[in-house]
C-alpha positions as CSV (number, residue, x, y, z in Angstrom):
1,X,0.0,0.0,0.0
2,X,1.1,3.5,-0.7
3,X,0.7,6.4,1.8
4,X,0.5,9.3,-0.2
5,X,0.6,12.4,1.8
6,X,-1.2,15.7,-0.1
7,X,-0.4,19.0,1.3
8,X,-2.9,21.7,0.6
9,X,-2.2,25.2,0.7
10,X,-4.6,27.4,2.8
11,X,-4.2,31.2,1.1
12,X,-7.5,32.4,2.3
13,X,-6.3,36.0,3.0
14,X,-5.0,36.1,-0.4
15,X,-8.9,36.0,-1.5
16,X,-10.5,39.0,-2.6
17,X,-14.0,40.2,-2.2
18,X,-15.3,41.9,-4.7
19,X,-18.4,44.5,-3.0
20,X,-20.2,47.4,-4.9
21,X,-17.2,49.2,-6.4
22,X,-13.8,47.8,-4.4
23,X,-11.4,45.0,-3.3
24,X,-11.1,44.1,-0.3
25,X,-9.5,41.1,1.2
26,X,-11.8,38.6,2.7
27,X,-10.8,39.2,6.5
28,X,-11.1,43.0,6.2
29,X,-14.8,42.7,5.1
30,X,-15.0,40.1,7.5
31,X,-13.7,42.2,10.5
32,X,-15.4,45.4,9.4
33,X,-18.7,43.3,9.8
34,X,-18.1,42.3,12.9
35,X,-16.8,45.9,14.1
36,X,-20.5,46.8,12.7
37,X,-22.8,44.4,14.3
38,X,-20.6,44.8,17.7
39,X,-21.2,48.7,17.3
40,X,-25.0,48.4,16.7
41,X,-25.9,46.4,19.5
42,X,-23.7,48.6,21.8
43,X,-26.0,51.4,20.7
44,X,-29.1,49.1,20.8
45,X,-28.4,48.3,24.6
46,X,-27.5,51.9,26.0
47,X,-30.8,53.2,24.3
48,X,-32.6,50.5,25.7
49,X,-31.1,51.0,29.3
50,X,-31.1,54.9,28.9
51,X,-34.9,54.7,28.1
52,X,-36.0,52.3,29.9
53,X,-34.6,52.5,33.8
54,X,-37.5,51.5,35.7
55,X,-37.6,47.8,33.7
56,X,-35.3,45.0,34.0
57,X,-32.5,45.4,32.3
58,X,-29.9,42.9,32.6
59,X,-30.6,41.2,29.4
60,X,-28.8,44.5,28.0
61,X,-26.3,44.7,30.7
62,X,-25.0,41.6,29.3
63,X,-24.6,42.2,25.8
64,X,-22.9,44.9,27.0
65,X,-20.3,43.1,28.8
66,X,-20.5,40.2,26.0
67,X,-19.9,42.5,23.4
68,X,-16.7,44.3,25.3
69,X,-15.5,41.2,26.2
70,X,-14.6,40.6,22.4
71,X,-12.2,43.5,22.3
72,X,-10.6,43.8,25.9
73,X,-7.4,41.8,25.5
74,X,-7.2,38.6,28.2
75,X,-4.4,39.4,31.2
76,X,-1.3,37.6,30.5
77,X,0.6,36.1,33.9
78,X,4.5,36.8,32.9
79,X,6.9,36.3,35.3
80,X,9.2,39.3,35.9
81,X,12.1,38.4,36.7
């Protein structure tokens, strides 16, 4: 028997996207989207808590902290020496 090993090449951030009239590489429109959506529901929860305070709000409390969750960096433990 023959074990044949077949190595394929992953180049997805060499893919381009074409949308409306530009180019854009498929992890830009990809984290743009993201950036977007994460934006949007930001907005959508403060409204919500701003106009609403008498009602229960910690559904929007958390998509608050869900959504800043995504973009505050974890701690790292490094030993100083």
């Amino acid at each position: 028997m023959d074990n044949k090993v077949i190595e394929v090449e992953s180049h997805e951030d060499d893919v381009q996207w074409q949308i409306c009239c530009s180019h854009s590489s498929k992890s830009f429109i990809k984290y743009v989207v993201t950036v977007i959506m994460s934006i949007i529901v930001l907005v959508f929860s403060i409204y919500m808590i701003a106009t609403n305070p008498e009602n229960d709000n910690s559904i929007y409390f958390s998509l608050l902290s869900s959504i800043l969750t995504l973009y505050i960096p974890a701690p790292s433990l490094d030993k100083i020496n």
